[in-house]
N, CA, C and O atoms as CSV, one atom per row, in Angstrom:
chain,resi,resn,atom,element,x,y,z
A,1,UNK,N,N,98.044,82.559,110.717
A,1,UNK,CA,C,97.845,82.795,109.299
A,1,UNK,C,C,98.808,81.924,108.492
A,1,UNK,O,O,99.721,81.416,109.143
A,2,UNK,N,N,98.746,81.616,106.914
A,2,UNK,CA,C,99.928,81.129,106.354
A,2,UNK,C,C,100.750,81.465,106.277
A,2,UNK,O,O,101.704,80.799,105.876
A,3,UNK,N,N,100.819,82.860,106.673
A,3,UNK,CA,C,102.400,83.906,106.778
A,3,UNK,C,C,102.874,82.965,108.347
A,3,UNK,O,O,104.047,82.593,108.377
A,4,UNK,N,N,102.338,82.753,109.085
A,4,UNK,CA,C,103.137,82.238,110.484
A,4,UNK,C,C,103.134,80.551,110.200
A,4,UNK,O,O,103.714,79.747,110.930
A,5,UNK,N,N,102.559,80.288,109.301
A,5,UNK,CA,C,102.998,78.737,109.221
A,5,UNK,C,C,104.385,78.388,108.308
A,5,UNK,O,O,105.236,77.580,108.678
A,6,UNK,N,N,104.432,78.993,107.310
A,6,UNK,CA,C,105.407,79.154,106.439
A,6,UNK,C,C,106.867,79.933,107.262
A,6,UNK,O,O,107.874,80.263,106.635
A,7,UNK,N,N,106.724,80.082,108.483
A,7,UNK,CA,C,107.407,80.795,108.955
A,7,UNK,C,C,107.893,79.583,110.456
A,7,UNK,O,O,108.939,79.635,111.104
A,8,UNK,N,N,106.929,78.763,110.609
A,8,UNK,CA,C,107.246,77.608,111.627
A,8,UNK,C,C,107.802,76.823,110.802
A,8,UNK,O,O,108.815,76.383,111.346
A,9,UNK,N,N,107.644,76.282,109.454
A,9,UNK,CA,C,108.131,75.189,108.854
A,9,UNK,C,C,109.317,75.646,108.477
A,9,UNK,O,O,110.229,74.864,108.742
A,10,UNK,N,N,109.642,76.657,107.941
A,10,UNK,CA,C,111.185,77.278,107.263
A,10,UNK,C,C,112.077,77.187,108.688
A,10,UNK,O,O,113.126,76.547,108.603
A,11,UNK,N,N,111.695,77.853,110.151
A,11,UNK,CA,C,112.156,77.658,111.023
A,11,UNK,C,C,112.867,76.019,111.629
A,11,UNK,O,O,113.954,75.624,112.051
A,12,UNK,N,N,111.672,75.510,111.391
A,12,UNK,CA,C,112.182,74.140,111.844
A,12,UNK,C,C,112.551,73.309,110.970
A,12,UNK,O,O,112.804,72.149,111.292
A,13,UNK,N,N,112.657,73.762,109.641
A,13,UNK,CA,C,114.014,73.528,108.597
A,13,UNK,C,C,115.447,73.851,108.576
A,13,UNK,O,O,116.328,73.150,108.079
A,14,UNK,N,N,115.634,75.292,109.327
A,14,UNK,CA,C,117.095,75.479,109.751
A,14,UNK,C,C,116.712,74.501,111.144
A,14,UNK,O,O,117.209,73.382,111.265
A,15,UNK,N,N,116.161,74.838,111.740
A,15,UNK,CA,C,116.810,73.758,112.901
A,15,UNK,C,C,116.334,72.664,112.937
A,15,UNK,O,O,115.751,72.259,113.943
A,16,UNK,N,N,116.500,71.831,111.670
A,16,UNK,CA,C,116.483,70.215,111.925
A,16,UNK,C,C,115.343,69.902,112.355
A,16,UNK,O,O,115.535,68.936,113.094
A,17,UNK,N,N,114.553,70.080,112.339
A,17,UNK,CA,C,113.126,69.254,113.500
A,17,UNK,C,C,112.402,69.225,112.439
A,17,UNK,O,O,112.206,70.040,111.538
A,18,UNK,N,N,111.879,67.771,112.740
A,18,UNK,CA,C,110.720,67.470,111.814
A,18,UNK,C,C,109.510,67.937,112.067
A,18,UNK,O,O,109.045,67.865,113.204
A,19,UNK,N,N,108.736,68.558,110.902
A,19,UNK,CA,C,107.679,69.208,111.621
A,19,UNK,C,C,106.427,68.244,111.255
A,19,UNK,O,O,106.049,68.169,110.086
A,20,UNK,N,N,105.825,67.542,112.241
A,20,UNK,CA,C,104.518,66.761,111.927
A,20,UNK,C,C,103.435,67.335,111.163
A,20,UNK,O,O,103.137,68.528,111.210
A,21,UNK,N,N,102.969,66.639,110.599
A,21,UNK,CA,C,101.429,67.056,110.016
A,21,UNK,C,C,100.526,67.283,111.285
A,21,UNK,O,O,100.579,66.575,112.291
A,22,UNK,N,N,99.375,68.764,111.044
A,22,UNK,CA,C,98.884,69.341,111.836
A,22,UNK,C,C,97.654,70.551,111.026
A,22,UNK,O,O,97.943,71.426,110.209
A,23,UNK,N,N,96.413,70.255,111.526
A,23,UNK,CA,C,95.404,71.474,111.269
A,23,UNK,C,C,95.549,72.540,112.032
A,23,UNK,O,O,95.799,72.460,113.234
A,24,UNK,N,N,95.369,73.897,111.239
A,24,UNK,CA,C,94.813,74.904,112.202
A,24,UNK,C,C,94.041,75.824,111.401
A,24,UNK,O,O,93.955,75.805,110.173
A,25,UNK,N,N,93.626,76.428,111.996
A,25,UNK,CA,C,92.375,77.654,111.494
A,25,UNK,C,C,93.168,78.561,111.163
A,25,UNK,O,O,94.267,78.567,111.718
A,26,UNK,N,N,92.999,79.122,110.622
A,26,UNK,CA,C,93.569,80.826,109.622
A,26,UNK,C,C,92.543,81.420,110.127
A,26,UNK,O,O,91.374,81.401,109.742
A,27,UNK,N,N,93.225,82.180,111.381
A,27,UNK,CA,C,92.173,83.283,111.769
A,27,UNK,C,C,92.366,84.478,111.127
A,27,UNK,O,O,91.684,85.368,111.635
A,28,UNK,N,N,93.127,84.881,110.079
A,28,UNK,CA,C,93.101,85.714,109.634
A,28,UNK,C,C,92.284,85.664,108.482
A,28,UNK,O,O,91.608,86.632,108.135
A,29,UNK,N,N,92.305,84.690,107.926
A,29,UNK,CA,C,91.361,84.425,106.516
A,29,UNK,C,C,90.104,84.233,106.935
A,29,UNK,O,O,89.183,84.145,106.124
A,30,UNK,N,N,89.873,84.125,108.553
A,30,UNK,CA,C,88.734,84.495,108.661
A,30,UNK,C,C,88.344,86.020,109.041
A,30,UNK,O,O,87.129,86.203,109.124
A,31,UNK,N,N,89.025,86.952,109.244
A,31,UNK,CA,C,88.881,88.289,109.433
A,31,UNK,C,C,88.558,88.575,108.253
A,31,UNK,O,O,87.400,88.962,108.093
A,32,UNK,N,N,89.303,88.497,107.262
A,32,UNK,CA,C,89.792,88.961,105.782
A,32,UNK,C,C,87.407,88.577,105.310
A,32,UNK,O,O,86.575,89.401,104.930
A,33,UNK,N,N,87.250,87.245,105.572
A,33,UNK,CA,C,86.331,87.298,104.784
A,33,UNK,C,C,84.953,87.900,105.701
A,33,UNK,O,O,83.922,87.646,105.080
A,34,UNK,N,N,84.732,88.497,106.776
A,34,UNK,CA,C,83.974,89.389,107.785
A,34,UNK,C,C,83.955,90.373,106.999
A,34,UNK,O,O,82.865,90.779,106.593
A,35,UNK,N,N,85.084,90.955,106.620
A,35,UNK,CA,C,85.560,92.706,106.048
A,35,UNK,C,C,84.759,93.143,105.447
A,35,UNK,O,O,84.453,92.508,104.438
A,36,UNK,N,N,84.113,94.253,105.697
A,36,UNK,CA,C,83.029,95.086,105.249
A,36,UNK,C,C,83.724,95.960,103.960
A,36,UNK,O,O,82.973,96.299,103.045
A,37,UNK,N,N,85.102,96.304,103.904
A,37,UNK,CA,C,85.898,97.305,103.265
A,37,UNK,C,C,86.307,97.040,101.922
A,37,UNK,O,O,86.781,95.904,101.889
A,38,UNK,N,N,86.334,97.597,100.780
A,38,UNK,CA,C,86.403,97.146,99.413
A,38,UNK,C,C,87.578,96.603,99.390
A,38,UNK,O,O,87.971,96.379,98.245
A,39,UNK,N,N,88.224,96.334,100.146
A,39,UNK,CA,C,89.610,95.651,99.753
A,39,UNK,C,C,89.912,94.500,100.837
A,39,UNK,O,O,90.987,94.116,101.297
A,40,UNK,N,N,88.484,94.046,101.106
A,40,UNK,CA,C,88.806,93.150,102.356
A,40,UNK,C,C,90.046,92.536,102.952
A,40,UNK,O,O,90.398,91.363,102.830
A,41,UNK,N,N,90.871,93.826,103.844
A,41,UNK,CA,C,91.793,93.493,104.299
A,41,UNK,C,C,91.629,93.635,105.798
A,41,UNK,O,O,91.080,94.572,106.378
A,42,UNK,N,N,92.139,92.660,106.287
A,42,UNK,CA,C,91.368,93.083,107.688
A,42,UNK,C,C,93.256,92.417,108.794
A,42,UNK,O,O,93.848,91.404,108.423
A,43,UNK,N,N,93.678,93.138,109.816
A,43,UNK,CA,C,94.567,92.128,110.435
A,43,UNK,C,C,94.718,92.512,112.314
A,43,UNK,O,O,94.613,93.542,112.981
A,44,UNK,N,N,94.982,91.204,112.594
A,44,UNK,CA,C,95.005,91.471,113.929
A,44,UNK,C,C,95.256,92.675,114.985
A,44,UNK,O,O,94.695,92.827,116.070
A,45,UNK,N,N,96.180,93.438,114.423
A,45,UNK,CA,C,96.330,94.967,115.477
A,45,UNK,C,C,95.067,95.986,115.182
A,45,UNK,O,O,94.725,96.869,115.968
A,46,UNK,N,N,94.505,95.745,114.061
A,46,UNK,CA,C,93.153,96.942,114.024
A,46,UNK,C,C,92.237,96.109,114.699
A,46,UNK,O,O,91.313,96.672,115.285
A,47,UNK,N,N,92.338,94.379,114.748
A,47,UNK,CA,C,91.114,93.729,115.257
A,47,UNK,C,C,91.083,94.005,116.601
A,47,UNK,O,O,90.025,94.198,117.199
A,48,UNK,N,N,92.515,94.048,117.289
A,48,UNK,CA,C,92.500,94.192,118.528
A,48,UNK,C,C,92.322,95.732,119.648
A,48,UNK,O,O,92.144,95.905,120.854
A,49,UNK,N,N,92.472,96.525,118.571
A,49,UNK,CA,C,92.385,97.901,118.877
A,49,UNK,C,C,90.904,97.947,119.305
A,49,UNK,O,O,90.503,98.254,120.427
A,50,UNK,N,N,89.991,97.521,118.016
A,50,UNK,CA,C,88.265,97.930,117.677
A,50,UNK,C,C,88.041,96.626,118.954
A,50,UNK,O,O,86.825,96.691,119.136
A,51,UNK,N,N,88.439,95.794,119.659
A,51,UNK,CA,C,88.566,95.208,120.578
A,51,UNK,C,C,88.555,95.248,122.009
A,51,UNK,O,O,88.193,94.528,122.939
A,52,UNK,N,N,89.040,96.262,121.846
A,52,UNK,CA,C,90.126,96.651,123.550
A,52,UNK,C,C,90.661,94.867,123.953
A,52,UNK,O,O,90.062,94.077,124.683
A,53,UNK,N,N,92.010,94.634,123.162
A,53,UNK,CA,C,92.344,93.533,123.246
A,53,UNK,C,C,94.151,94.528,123.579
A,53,UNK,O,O,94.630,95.493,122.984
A,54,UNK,N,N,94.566,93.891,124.499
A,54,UNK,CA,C,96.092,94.349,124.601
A,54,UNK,C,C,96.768,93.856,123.585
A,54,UNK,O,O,96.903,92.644,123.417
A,55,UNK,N,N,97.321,94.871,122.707
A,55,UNK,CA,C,98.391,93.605,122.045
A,55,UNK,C,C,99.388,95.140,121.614
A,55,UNK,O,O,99.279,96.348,121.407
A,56,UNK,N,N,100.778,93.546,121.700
A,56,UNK,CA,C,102.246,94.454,120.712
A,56,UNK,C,C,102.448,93.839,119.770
A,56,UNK,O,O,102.824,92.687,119.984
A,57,UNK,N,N,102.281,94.354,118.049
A,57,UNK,CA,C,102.208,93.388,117.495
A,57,UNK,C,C,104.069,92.882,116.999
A,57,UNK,O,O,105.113,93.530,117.071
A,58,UNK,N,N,103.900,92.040,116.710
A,58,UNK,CA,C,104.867,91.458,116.416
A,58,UNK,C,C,106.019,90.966,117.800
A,58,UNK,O,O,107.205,90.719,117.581
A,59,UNK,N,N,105.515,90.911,118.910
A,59,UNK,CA,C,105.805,90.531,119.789
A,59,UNK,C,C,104.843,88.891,119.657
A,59,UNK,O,O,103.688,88.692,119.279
A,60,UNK,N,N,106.056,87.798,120.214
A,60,UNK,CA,C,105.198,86.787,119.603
A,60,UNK,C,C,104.174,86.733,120.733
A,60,UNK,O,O,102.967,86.624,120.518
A,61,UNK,N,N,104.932,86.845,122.434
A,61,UNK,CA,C,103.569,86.611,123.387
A,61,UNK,C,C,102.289,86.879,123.275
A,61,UNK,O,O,101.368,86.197,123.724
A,62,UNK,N,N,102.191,88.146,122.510
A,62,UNK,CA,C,101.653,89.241,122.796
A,62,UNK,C,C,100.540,88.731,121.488
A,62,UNK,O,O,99.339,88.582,121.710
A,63,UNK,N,N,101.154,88.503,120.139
A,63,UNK,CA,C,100.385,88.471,119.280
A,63,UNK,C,C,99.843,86.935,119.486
A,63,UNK,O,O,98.955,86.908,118.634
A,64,UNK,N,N,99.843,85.399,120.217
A,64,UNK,CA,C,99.681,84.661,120.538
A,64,UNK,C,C,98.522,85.226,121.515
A,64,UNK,O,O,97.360,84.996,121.180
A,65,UNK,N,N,98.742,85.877,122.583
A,65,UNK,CA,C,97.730,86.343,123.131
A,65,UNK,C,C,96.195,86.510,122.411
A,65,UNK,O,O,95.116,85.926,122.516
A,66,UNK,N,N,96.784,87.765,121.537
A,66,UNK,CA,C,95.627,88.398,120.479
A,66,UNK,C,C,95.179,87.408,119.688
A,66,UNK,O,O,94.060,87.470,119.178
A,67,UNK,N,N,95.876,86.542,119.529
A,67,UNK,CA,C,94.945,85.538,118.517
A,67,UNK,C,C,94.211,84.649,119.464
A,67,UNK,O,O,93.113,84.290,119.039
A,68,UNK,N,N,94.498,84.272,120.466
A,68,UNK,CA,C,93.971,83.161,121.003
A,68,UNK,C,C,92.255,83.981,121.692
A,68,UNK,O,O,91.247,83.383,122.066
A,69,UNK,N,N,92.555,85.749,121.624
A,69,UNK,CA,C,91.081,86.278,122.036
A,69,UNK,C,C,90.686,86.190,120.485
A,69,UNK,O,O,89.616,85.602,120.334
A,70,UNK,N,N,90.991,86.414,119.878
A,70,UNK,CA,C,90.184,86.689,118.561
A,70,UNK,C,C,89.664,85.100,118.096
A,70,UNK,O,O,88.493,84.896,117.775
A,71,UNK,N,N,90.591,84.135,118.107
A,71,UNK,CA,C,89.843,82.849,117.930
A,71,UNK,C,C,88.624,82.710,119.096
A,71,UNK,O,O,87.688,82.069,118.616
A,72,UNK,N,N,88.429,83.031,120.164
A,72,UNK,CA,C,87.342,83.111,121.278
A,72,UNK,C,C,86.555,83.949,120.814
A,72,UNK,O,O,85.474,83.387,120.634
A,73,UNK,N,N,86.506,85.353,120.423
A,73,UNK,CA,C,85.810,85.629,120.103
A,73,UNK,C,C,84.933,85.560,118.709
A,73,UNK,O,O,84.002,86.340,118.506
A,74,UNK,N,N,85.322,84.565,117.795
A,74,UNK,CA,C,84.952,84.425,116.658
A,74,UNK,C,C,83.938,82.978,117.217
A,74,UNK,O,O,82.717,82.836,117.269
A,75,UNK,N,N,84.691,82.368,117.457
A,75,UNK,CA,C,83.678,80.882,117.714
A,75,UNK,C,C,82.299,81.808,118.525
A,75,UNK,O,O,81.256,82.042,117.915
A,76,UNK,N,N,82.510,82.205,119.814
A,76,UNK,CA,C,81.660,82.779,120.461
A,76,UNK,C,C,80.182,83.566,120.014
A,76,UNK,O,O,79.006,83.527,120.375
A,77,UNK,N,N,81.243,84.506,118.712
A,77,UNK,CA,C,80.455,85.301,117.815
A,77,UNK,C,C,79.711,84.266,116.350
A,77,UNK,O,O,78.622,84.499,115.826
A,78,UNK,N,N,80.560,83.277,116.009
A,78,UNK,CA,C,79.891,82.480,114.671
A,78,UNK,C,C,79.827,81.229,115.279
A,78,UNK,O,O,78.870,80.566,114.881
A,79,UNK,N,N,80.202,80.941,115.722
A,79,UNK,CA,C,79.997,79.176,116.084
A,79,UNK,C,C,81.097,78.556,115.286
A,79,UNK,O,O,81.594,79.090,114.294
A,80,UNK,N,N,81.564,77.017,115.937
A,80,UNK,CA,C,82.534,76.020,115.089
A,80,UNK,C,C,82.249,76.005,113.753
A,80,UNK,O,O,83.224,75.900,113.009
A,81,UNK,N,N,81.007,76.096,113.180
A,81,UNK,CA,C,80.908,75.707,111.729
A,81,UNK,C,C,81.635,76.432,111.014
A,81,UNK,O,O,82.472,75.903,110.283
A,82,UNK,N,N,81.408,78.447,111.082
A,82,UNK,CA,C,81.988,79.148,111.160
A,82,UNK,C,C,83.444,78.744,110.838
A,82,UNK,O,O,83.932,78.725,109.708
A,83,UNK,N,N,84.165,78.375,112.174
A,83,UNK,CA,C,85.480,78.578,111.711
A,83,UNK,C,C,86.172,77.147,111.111
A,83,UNK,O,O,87.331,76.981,110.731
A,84,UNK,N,N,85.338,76.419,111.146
A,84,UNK,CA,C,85.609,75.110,110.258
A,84,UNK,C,C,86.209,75.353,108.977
A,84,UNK,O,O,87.304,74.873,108.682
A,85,UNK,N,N,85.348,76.286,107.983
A,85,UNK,CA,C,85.627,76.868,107.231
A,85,UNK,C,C,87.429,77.193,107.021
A,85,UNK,O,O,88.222,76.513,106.369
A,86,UNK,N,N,87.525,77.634,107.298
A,86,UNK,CA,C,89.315,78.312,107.333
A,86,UNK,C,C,90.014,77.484,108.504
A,86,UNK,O,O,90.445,78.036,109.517
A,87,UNK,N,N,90.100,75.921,108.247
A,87,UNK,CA,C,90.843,75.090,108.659
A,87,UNK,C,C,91.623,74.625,107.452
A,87,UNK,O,O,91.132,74.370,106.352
A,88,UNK,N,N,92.946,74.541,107.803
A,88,UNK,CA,C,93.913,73.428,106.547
A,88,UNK,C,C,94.671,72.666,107.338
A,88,UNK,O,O,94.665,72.681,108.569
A,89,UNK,N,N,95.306,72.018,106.655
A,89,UNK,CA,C,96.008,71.087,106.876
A,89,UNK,C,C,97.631,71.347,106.634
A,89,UNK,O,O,98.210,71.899,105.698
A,90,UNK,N,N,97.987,70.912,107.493
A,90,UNK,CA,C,99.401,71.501,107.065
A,90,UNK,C,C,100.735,70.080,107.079
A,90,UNK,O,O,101.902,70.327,106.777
């Protein structure tokens, strides 16, 4: 999500490292726009629950895990075009 990118770049601002230019998908902004719920909020530990996906959240393995099923299961379920959509550039 942009909460974990903003969170790699500030990181590798205290520690010196240049961080290259790089795309990735916001799989969360793609949950967020699925959401059936008037407040389309949607985030990985309810995705993974309604899932049967293991996850601890805020454990990074763990939530790396959960995203890497939820990106599988989204392409799987919508196709690349799909998640083309909620690609940036960073």
């Amino acid at each position: 999500s942009k909460t974990d990118i903003g969170a790699i770049k500030s990181n590798c601002k205290v520690c010196d490292i240049e961080l290259t230019k790089f795309e990735y998908i916001d799989v969360q902004e793609a949950l967020v726009s699925l959401s059936t719920d008037e407040k389309h909020k949607s985030n990985l530990k309810d995705y993974a629950k309604q899932h049967h996906i293991k996850h601890n959240p805020h454990i990074p393995e763990s939530d790396c895990f959960a995203t890497m099923c939820l990106y599988r299961n989204l392409l799987k379920e919508f196709g690349e075009d799909f998640l083309e959509k909620f690609k940036h550039m960073c």
